[in-house]
gemmi code that builds the backbone of each chain (N, CA, C; Angstrom):
import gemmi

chains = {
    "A": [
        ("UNK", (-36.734, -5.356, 17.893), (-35.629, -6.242, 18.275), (-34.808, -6.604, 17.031)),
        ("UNK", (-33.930, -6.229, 17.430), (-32.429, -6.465, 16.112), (-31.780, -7.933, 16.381)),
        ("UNK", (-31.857, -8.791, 15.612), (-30.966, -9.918, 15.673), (-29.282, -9.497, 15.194)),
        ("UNK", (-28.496, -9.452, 16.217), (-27.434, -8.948, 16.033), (-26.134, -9.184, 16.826)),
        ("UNK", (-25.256, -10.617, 16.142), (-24.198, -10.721, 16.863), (-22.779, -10.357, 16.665)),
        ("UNK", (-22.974, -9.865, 18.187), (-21.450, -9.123, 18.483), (-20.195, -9.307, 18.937)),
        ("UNK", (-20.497, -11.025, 18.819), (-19.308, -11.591, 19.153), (-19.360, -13.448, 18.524)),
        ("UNK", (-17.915, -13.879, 18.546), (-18.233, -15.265, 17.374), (-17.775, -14.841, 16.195)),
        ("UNK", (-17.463, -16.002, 16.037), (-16.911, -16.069, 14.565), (-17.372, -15.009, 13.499)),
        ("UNK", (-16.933, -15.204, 12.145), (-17.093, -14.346, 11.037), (-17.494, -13.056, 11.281)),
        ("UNK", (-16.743, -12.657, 12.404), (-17.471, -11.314, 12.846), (-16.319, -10.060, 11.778)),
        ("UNK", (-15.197, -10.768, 11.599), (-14.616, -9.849, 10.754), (-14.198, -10.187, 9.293)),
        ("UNK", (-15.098, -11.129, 8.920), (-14.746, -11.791, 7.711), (-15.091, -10.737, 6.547)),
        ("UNK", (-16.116, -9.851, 6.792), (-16.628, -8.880, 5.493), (-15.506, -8.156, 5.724)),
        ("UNK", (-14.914, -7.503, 6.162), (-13.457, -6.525, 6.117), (-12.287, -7.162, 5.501)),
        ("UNK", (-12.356, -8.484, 6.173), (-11.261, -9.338, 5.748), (-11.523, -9.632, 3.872)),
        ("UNK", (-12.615, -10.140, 3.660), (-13.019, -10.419, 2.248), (-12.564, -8.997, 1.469)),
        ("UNK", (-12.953, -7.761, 2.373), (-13.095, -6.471, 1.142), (-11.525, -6.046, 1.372)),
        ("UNK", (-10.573, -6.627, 2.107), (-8.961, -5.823, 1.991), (-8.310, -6.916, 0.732)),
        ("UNK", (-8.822, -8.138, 0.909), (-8.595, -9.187, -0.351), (-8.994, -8.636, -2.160)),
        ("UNK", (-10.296, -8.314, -2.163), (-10.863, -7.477, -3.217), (-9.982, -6.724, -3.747)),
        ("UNK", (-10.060, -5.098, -2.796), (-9.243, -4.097, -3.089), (-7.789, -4.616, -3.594)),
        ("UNK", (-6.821, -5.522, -3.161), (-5.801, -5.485, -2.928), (-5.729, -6.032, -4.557)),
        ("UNK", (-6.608, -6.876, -5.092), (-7.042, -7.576, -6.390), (-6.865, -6.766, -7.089)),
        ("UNK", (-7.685, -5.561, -6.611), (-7.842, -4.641, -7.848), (-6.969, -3.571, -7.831)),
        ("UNK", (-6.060, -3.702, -6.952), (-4.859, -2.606, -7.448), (-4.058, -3.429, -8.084)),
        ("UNK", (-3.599, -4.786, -7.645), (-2.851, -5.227, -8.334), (-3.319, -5.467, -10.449)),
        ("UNK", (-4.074, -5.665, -10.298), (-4.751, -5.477, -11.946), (-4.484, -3.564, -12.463)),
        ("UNK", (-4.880, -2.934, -11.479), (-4.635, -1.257, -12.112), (-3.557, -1.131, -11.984)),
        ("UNK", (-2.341, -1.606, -11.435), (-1.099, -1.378, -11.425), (-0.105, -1.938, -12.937)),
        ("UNK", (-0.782, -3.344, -12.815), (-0.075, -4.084, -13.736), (-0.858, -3.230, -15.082)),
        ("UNK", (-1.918, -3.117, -15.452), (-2.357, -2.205, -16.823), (-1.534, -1.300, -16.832)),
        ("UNK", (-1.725, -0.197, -15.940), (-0.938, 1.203, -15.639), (0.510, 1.166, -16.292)),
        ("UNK", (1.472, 0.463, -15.543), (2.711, -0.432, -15.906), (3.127, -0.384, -17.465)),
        ("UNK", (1.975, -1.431, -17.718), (2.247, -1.726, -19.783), (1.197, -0.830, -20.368)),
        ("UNK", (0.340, -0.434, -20.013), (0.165, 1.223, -20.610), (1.471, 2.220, -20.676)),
        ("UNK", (2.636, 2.156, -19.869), (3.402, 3.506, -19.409), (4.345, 2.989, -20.122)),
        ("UNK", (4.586, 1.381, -20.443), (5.738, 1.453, -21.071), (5.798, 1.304, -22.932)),
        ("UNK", (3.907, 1.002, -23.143), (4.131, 1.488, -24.444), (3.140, 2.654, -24.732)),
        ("UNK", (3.626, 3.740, -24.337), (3.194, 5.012, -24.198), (4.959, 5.607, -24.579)),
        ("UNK", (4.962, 7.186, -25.451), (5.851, 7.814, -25.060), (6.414, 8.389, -23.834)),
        ("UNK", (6.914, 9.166, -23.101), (7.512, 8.817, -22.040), (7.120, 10.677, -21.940)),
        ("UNK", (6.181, 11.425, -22.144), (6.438, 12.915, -21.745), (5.431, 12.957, -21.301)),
        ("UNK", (5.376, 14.617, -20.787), (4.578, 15.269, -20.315), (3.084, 15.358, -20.988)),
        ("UNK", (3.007, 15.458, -22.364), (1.738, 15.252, -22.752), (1.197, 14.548, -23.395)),
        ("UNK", (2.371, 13.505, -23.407), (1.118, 12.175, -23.665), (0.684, 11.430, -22.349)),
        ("UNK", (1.114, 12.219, -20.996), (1.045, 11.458, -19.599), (-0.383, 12.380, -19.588)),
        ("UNK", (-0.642, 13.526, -19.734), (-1.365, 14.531, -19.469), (-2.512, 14.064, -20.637)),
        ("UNK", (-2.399, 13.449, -21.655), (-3.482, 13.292, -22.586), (-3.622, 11.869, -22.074)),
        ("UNK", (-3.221, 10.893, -21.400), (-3.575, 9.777, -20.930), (-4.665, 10.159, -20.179)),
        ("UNK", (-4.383, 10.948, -18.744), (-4.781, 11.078, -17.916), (-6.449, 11.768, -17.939)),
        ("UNK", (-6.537, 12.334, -19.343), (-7.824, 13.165, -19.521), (-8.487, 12.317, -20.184)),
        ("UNK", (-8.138, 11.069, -20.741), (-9.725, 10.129, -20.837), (-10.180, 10.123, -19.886)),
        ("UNK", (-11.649, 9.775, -20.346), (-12.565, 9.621, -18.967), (-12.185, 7.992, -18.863)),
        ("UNK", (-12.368, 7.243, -19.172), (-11.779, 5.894, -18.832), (-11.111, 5.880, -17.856)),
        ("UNK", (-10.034, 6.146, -18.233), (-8.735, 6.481, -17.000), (-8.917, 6.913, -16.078)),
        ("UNK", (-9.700, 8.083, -15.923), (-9.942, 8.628, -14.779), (-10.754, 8.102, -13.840)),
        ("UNK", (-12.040, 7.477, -14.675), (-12.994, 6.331, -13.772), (-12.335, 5.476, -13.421)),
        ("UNK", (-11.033, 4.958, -13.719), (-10.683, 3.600, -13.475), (-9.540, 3.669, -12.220)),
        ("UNK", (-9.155, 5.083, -12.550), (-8.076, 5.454, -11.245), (-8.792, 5.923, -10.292)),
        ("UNK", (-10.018, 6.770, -10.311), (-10.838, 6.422, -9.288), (-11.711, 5.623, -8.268)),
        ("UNK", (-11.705, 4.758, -9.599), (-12.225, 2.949, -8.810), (-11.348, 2.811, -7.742)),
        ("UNK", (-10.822, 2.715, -8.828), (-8.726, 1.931, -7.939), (-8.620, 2.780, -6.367)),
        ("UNK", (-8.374, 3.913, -6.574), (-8.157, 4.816, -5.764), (-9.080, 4.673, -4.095)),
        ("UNK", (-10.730, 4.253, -4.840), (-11.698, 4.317, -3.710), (-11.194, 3.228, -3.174)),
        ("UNK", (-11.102, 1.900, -3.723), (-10.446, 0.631, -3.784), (-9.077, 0.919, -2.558)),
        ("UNK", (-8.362, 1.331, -2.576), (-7.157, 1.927, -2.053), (-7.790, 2.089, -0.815)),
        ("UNK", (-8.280, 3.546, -0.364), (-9.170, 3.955, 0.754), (-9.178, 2.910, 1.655)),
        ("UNK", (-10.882, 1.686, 1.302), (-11.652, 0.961, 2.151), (-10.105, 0.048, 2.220)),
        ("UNK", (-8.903, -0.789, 1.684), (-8.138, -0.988, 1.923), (-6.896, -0.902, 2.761)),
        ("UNK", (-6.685, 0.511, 2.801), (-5.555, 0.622, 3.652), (-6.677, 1.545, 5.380)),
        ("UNK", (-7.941, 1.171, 5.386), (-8.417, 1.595, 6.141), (-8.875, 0.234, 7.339)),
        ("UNK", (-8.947, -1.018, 6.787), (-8.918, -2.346, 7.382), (-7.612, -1.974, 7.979)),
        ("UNK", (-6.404, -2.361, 6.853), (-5.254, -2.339, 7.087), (-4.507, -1.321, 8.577)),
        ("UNK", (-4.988, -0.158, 8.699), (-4.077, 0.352, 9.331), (-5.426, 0.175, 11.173)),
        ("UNK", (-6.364, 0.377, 10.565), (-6.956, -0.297, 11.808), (-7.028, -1.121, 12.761)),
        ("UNK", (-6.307, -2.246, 11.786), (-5.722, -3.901, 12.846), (-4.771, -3.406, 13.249)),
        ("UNK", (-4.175, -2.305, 12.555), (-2.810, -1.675, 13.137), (-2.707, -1.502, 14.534)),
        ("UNK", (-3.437, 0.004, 14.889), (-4.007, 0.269, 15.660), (-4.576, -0.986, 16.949)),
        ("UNK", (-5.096, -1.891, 15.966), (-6.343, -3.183, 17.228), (-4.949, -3.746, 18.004)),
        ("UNK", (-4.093, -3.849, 17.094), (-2.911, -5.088, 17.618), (-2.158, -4.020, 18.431)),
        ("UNK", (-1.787, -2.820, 18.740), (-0.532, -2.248, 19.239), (-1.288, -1.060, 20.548)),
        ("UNK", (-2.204, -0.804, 19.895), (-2.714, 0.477, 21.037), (-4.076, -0.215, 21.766)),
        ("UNK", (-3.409, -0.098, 23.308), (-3.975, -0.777, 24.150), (-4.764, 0.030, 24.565)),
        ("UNK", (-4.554, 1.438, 25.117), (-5.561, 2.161, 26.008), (-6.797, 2.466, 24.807)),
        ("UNK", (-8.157, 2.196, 25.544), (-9.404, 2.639, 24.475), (-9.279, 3.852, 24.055)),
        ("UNK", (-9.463, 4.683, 24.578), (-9.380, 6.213, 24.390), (-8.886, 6.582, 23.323)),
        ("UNK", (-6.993, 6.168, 23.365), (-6.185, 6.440, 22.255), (-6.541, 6.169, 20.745)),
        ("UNK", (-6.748, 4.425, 21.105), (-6.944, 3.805, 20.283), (-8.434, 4.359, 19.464)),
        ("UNK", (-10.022, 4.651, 20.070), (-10.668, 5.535, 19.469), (-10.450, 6.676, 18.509)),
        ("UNK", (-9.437, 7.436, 19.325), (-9.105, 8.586, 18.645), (-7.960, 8.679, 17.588)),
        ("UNK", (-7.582, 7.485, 17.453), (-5.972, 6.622, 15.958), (-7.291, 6.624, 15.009)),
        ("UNK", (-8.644, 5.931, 15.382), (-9.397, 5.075, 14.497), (-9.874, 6.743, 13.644)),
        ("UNK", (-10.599, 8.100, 14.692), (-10.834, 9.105, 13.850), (-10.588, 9.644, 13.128)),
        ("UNK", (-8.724, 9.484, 13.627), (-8.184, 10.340, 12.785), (-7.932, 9.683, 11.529)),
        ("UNK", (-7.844, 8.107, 11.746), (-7.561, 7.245, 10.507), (-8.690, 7.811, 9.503)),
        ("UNK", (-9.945, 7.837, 9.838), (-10.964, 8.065, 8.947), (-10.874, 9.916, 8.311)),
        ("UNK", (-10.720, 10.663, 9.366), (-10.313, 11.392, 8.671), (-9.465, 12.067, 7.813)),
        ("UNK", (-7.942, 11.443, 8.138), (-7.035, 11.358, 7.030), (-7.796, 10.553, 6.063)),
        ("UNK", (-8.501, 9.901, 5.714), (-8.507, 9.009, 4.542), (-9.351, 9.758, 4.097)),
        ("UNK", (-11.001, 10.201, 4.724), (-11.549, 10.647, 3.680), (-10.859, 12.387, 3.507)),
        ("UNK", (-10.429, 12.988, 3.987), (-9.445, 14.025, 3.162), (-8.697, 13.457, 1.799)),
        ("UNK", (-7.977, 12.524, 1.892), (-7.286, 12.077, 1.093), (-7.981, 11.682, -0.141)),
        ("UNK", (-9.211, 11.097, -0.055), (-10.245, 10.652, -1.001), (-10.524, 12.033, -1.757)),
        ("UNK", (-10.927, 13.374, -0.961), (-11.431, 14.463, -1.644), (-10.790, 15.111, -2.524)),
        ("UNK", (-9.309, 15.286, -1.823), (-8.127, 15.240, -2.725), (-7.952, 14.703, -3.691)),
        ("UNK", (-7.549, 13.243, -3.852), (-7.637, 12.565, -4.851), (-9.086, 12.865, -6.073)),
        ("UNK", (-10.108, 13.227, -5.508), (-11.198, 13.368, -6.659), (-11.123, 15.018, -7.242)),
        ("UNK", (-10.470, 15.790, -6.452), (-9.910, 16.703, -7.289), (-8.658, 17.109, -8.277)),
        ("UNK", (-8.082, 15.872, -7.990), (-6.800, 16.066, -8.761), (-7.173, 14.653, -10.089)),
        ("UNK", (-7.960, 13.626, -9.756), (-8.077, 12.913, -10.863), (-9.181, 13.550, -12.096)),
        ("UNK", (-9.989, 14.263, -11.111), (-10.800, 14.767, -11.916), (-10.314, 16.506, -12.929)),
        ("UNK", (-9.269, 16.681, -12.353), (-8.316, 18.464, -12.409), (-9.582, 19.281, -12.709)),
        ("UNK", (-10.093, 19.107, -10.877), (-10.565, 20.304, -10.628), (-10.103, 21.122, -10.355)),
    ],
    "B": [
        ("UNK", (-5.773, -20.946, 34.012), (-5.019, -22.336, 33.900), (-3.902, -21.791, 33.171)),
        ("UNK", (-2.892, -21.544, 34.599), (-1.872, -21.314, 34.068), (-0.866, -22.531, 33.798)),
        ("UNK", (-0.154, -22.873, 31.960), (0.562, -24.079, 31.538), (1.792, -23.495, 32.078)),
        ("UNK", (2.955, -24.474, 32.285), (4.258, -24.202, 32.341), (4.552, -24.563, 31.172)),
        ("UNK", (5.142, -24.042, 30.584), (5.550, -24.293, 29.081), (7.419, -23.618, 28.858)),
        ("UNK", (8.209, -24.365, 28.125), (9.218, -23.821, 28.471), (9.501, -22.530, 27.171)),
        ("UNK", (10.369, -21.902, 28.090), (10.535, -20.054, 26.991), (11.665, -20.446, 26.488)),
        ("UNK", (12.056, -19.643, 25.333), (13.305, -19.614, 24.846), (13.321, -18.077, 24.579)),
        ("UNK", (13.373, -17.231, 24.720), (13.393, -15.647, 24.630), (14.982, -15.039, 24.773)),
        ("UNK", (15.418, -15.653, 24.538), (17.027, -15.079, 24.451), (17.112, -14.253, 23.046)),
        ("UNK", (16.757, -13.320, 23.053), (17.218, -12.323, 21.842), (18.090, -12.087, 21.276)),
        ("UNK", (19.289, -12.807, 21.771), (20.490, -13.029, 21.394), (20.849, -13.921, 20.308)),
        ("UNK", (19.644, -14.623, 20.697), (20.251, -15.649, 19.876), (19.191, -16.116, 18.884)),
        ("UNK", (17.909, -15.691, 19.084), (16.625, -15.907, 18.216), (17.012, -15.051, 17.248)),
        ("UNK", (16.098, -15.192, 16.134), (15.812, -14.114, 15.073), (14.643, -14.691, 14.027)),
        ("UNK", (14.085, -13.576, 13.871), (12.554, -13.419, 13.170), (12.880, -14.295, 11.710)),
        ("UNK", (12.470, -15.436, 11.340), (12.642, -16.203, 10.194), (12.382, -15.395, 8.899)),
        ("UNK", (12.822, -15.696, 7.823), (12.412, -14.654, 6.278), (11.110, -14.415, 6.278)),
        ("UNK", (9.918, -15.606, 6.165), (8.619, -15.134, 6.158), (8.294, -14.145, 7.173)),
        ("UNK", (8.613, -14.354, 8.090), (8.144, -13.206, 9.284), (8.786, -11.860, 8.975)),
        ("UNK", (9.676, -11.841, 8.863), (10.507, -10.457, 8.104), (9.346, -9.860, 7.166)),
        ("UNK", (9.614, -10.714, 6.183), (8.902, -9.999, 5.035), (7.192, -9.416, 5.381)),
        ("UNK", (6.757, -10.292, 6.226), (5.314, -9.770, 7.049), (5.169, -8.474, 7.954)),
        ("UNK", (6.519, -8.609, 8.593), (6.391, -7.271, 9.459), (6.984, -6.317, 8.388)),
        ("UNK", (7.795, -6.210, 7.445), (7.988, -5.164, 6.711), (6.853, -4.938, 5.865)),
        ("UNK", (5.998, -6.053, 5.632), (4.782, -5.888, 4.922), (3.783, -4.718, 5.563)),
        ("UNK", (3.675, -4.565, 7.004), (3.302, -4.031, 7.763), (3.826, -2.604, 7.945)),
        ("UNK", (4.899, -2.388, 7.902), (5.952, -0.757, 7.965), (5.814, -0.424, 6.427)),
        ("UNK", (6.069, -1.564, 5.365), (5.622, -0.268, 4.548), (3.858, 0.365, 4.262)),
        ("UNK", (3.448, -0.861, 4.693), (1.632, -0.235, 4.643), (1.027, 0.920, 4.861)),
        ("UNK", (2.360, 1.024, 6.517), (2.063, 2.044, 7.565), (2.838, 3.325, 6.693)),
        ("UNK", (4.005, 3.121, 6.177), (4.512, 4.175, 5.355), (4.031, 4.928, 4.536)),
        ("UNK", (3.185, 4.245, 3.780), (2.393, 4.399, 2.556), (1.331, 4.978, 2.839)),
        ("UNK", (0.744, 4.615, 4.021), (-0.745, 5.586, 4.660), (-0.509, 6.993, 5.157)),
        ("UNK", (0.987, 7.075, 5.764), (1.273, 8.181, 5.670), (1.425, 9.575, 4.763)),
        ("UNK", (2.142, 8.413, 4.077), (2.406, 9.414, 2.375), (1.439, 9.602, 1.759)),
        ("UNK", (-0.185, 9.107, 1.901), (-0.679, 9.381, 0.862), (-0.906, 10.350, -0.088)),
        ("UNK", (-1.294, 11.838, 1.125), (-1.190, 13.162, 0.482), (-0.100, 13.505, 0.110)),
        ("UNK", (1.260, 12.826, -0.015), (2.341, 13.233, -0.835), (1.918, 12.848, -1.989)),
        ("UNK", (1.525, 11.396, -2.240), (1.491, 10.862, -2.882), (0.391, 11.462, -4.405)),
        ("UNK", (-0.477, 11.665, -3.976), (-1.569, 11.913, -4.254), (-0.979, 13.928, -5.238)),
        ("UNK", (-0.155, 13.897, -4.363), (0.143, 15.309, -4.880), (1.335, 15.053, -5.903)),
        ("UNK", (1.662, 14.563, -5.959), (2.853, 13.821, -6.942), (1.696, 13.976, -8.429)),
        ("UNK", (0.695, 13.132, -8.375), (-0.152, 13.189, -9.248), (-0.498, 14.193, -9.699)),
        ("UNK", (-0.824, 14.936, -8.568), (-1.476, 16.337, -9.018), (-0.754, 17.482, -9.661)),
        ("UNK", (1.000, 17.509, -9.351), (1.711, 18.099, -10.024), (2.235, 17.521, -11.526)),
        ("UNK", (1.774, 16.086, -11.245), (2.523, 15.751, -12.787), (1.231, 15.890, -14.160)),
        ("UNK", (0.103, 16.321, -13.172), (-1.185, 16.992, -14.237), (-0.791, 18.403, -14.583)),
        ("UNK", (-0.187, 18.748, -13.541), (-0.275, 20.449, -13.641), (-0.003, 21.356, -14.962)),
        ("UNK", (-0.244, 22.911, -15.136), (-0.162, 23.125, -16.067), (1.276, 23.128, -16.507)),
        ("UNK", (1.787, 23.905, -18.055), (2.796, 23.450, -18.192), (3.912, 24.243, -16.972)),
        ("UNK", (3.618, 25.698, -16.861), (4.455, 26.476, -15.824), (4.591, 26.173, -14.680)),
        ("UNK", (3.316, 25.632, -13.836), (3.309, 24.718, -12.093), (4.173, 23.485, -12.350)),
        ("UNK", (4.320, 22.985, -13.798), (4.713, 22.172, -14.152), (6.636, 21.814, -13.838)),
        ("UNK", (6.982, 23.375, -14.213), (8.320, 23.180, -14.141), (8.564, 23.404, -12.562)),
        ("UNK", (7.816, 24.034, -11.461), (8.158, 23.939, -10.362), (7.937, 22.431, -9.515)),
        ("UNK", (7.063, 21.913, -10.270), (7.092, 20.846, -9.837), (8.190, 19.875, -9.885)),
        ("UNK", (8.864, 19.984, -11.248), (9.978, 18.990, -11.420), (11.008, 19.969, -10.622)),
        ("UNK", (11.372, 20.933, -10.372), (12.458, 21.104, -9.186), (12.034, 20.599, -7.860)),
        ("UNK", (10.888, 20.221, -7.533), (10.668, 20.256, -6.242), (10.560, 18.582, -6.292)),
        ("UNK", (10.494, 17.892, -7.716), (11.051, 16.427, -7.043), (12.304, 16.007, -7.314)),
        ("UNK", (12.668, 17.511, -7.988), (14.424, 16.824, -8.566), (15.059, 17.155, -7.187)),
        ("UNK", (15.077, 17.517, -6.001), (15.596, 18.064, -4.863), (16.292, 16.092, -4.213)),
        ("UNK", (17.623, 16.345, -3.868), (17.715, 15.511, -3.540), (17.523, 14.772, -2.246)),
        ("UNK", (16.592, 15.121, -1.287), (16.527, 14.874, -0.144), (14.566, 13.975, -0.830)),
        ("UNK", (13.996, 15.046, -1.559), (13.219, 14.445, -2.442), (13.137, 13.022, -3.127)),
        ("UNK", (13.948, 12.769, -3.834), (14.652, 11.574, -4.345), (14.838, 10.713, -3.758)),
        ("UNK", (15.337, 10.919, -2.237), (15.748, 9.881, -1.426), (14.285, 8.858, -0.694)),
        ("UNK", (13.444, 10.348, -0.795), (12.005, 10.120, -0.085), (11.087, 9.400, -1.011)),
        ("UNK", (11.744, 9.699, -2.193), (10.307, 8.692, -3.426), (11.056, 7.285, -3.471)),
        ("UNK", (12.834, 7.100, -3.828), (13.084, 5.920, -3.873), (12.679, 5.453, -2.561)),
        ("UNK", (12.711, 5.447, -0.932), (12.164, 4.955, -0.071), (10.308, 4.086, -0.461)),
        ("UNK", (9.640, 5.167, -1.222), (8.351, 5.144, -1.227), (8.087, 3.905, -2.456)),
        ("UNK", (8.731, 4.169, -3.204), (9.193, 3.139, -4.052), (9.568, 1.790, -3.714)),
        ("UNK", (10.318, 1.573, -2.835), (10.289, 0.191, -2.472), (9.237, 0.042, -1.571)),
        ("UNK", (8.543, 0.595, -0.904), (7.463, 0.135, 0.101), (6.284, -0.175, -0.947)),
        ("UNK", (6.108, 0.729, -1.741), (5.222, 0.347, -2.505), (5.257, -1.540, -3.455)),
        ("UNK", (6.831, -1.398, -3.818), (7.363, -2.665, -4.277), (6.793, -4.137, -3.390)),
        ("UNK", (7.748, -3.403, -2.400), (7.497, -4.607, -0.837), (5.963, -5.240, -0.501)),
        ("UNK", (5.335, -4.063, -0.461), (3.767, -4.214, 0.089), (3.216, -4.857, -1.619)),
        ("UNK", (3.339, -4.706, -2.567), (2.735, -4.833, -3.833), (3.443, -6.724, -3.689)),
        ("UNK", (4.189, -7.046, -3.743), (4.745, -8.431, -4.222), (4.437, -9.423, -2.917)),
        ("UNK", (4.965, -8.778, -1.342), (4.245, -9.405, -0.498), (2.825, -10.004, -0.205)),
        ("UNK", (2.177, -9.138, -0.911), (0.824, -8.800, -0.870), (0.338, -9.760, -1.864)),
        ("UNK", (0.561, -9.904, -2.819), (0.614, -11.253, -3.722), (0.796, -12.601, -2.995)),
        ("UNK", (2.149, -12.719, -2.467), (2.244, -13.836, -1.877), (1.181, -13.980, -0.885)),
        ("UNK", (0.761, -13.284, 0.138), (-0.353, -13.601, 0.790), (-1.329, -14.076, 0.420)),
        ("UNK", (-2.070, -13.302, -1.169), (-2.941, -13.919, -1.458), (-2.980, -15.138, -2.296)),
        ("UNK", (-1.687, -15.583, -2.441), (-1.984, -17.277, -2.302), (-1.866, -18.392, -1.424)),
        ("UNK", (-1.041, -17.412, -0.214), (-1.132, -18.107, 1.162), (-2.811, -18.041, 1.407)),
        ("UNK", (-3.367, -17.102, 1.253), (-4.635, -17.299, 1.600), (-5.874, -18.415, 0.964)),
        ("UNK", (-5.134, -18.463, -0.378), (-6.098, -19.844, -0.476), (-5.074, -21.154, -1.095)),
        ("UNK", (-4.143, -21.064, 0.202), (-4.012, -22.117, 0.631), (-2.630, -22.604, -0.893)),
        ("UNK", (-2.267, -21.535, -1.583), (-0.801, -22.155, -1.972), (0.392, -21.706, -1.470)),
        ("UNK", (1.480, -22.540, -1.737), (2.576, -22.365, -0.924), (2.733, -22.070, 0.624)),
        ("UNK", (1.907, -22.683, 1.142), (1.926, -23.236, 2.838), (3.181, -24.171, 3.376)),
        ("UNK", (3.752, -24.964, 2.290), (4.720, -25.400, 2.899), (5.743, -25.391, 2.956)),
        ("UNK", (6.874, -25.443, 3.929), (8.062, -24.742, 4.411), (8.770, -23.917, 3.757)),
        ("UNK", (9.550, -24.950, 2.843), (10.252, -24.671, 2.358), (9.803, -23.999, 1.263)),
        ("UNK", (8.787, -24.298, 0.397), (7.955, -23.084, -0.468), (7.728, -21.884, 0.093)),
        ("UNK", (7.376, -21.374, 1.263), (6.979, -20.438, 1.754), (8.081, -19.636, 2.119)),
        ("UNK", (9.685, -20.249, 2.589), (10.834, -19.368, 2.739), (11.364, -18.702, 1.250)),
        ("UNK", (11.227, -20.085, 0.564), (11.535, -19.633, -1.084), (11.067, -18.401, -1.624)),
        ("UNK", (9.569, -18.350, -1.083), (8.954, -17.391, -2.048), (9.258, -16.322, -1.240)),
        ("UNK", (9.434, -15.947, 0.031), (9.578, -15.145, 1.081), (10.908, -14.445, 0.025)),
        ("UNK", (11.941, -15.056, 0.438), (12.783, -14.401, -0.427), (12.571, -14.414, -1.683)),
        ("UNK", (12.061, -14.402, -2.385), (11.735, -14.089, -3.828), (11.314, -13.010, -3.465)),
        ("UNK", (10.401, -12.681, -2.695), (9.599, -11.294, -2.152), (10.444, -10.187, -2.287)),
        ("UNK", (11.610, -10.648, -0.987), (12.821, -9.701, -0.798), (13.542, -9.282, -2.123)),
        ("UNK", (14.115, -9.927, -2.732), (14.657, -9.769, -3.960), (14.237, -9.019, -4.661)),
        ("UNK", (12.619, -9.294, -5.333), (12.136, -8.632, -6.437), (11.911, -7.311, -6.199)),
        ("UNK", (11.196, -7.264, -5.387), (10.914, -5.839, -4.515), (12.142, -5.190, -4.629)),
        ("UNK", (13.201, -5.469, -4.295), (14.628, -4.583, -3.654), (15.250, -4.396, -5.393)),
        ("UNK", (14.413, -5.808, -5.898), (15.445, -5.646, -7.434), (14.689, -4.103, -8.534)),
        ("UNK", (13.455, -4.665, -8.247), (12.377, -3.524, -8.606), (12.751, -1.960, -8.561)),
        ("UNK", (13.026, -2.032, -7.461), (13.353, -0.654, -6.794), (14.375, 0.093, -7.611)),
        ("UNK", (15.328, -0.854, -7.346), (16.363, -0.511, -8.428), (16.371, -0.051, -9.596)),
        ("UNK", (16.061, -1.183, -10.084), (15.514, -0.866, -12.162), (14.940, 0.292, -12.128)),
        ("UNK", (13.624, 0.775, -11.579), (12.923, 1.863, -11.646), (13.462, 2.879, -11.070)),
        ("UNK", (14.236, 2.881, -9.709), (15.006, 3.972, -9.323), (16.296, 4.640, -10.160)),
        ("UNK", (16.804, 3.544, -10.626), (18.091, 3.694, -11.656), (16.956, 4.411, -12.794)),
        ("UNK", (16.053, 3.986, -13.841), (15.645, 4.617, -14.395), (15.287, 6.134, -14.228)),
        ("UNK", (14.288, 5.909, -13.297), (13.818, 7.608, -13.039), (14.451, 8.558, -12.374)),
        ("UNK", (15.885, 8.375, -11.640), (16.705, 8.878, -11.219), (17.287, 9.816, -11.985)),
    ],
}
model = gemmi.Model(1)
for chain_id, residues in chains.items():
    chain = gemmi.Chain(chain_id)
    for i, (resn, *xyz) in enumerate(residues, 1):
        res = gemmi.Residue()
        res.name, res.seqid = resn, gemmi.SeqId(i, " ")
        for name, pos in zip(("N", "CA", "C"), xyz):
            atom = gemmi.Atom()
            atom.name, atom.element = name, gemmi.Element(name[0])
            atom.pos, atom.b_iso = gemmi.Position(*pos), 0.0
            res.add_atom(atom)
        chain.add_residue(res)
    model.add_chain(chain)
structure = gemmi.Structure()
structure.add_model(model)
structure.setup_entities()
């Protein structure tokens, strides 16, 4: 027997807490990113020698995963608030997940230049 | 228990206040942005590229129908980035009241749209 409620309050507060987080932490990788770029030279390979610390790359990957679980709350209430029939609305939520984690795999091949 | 409550729904004559604006556009560009991601994401990936993928890449964002599609992406990103701020001090509870909350609403609008600019005028 699972103690497990499925309805009542704080039932969406952990989603709600983690789109708050994420949203934290882009705004911090944005604003670095920002005054990194503007006292940086402005070419191709000092953008390209930025980009190949590992620092950077862990940190745009944070960001990035950060991004994901974010715009994945986000476009879901989308979905909760506008698409009424279940069915549809099931199949918005799959594809949501599967656009995103495509997008994730992507992203770890291009931050990583595999 | 159905209330009688009186409607005012004349569309004519209502209109969505600044904070609400800026919330539902908060919302279209979110939705914009989830779209684009694999553009987005590939933007990155060409501006890694080597130096030769390199130069096809910059024709293929110097295209001006291109341009039109990143400055768009550009302000959503703006919009959703500064809105998104303001929320999270609506969320714990600063600038809740009125007239603070239209203020900053348009501050929203502004910076964002001013943003866009500066950086679009730049990288243009």
């Amino acid at each position: 027997m699972v103690n497990r409620s499925v309805i009542g309050a704080h039932y969406g507060l952990r989603d709600w807490v983690m789109q708050r987080v994420t949203a934290t932490i882009m705004v911090i990788y944005t604003v670095a990113l920002a005054l990194f770029l503007l006292t940086m030279p402005s070419s191709y390979a000092g953008w390209k020698d930025f980009f190949a610390q590992t620092w950077v790359q862990v940190l745009t990957q944070t960001t990035l995963l950060a991004v994901f679980l974010h715009v994945w709350v986000g476009i879901r209430d989308v979905w909760m608030d506008y698409v009424k029939p279940t069915g549809l609305r099931l199949a918005l939520h799959a594809f949501t997940i599967v656009w995103l984690v495509s997008c994730f795999i992507y992203s770890v091949k291009v931050v990583w230049g595999l | 228990m159905q209330k009688q409550r009186p409607k005012h729904l004349d569309l004519a004559t209502i209109r969505l206040p600044i904070p609400g604006i800026v919330s539902i556009l908060h919302r279209v560009s979110g939705v914009a942005l989830f779209f684009s991601l694999p553009l987005l994401i590939y933007l990155l990936h060409g501006s890694l590229s080597s130096a030769e993928s390199f130069e096809t890449y910059r024709a293929v964002v110097a295209h001006p129908l291109m341009k039109i599609i990143l400055i768009g992406l550009l302000w959503a990103y703006m919009h959703h980035f500064c809105a998104g701020i303001r929320f999270l001090f609506l969320d714990i509870h600063k600038g809740l009241e009125l007239q603070t909350a239209r203020a900053t609403a348009k501050t929203v609008v502004v910076v964002s749209l001013a943003l866009t600019l500066i950086l679009g005028v730049a990288l243009w």
